[in-house]
N, C-alpha and C positions, 0 to 999 in steps of 0.2 A: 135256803136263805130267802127272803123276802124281796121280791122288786125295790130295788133301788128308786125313789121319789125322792123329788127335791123338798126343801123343807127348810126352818129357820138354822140359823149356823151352828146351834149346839146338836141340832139332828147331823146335818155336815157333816161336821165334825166328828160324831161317833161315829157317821157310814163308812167316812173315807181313813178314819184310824182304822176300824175294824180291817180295809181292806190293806193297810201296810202288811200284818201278820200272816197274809196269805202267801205262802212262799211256791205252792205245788203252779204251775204254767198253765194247767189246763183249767185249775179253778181260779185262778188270776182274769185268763182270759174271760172265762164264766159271766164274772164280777163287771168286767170293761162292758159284755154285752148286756146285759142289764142295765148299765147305768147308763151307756150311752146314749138314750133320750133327753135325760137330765143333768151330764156332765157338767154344759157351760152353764148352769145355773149354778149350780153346785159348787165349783172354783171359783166363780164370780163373788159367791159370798164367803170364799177364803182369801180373796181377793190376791188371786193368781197372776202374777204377773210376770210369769215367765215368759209367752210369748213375744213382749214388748222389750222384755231384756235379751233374749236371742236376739230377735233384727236390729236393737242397738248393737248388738257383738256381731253380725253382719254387716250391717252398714260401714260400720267403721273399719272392718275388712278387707273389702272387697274395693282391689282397684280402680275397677271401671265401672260404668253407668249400671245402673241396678237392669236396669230393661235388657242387657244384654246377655244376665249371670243364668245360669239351669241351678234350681235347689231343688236337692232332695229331702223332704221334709220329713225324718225317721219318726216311727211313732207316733201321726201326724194328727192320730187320734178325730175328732170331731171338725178339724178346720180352723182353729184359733189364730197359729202362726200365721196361716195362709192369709186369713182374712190382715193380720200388719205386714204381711210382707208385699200385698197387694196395694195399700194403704202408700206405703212404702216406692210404689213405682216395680217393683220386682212381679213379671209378669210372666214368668216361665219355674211353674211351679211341677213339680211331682211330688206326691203321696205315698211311704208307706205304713201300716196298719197290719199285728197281727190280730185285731178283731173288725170281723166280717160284718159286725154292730157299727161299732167309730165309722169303718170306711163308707156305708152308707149314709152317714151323717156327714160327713167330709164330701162324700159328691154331692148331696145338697146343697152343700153351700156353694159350689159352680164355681169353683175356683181353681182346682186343679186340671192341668193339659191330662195327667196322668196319673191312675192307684191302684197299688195293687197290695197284695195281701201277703205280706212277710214276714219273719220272724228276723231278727238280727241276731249273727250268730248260728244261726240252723239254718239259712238259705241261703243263697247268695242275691246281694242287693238289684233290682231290674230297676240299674239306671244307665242313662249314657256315660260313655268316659267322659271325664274332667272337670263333670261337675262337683258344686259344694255341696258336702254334704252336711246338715245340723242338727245337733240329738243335744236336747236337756235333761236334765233330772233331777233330785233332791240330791241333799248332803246331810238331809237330818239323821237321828240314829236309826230308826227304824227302814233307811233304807241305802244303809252301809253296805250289808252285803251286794245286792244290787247293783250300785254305786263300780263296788268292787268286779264285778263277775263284768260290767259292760265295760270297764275300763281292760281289763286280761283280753275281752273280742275285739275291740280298740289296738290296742296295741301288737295285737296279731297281724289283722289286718294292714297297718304300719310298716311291721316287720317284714312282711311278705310284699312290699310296697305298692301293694292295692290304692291303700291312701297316705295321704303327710297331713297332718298337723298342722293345720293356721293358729286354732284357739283352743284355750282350756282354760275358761276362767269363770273363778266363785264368785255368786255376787252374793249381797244379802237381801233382808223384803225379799226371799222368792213368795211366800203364802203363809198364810198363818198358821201354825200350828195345828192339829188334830187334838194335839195334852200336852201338858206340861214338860213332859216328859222328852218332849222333841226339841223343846227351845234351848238353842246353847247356852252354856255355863255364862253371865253377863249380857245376855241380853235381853230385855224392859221391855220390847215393843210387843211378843208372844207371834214376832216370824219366824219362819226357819229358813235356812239357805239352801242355794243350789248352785247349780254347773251350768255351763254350755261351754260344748265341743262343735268346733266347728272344723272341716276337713277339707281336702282336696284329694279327690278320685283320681289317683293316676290315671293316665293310659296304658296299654298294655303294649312292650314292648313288639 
């Protein structure tokens, strides 16, 4: 595959459809490490706005002063959330990243206390107990299964009361589309929606 460059939105667009159909882990990661020089460019002209919709579903969460809260940022990819959650007052942040690409881009941006390199699901998370923990995703179709497989590690994890459940809510305007193909049935504007989950890290008894 060709180095991922940023470029006008119908280039976008084909890059980052092409990379829904990737379903193998190894070449998924592959894909992250390539692209991640060029990510926030790249979302920007999909006009991404899930960072901004998580810390609205934070904020409005979280009992007490932002300055006091520990988040673990899943996924934490380039630094985006970091940078509104700092924006934000929220100033105790950790990172994780299963590309060793994103997390170099994320300690750039000098934001996180801590990062480290994980998979969700296949490792166990290196964070303190009781903090929040915040993971987004789409909801379009192309990435159902996805959607599906992190909700099953979710819910384990639940189970086994590692963590509980603050949030689990769709929004819509997550980004625009890659093709046609991803916009719901009725909807005009050519976005697709997504999720945010947000969690509490038990302690261990």
């Amino acid at each position: 595959m060709a180095q991922e460059k940023g470029g006008n939105l119908s280039e976008v667009q084909a890059r980052i459809g092409a990379s829904h159909n990737i379903n193998d882990l190894d070449r998924k990661l592959q894909f992250y490490g390539r692209w991640a020089p060029d990510y926030d460019q790249d979302v920007a002209a999909l006009q991404y706005r899930a960072p901004r919709l998580a810390v609205d579903c934070l904020t409005q969460a979280l009992p007490g002063p932002p300055h006091d809260a520990l988040i673990l940022d899943v996924a934490c990819g380039t630094g985006l959330v970091a940078a509104e959650l700092q924006a934000r007052g929220f100033l105790q942040l950790h990172g994780v990243d299963g590309s060793p690409e994103m997390l170099e881009q994320a300690q750039a941006c000098g934001l996180y206390q801590h990062l480290s390199l994980c998979i969700l699901g296949q490792e166990p998370l290196p964070s303190p107990e009781g903090g929040l923990v915040c993971l987004t995703t789409r909801t379009n179709p192309s990435n159902l299964q996805y959607k599906e497989a992190l909700e099953a590690t979710l819910d384990k994890l639940e189970q086994a009361g590692a963590w509980k459940r603050l949030v689990a809510q769709t929004v819509d305007h997550w980004e625009l589309a890659t093709s046609p193909l991803e916009v719901a049935p009725g909807a005009k504007d050519g976005f697709i929606s997504g999720i945010i989950y947000l969690y509490q890290k038990q302690r261990s008894p």
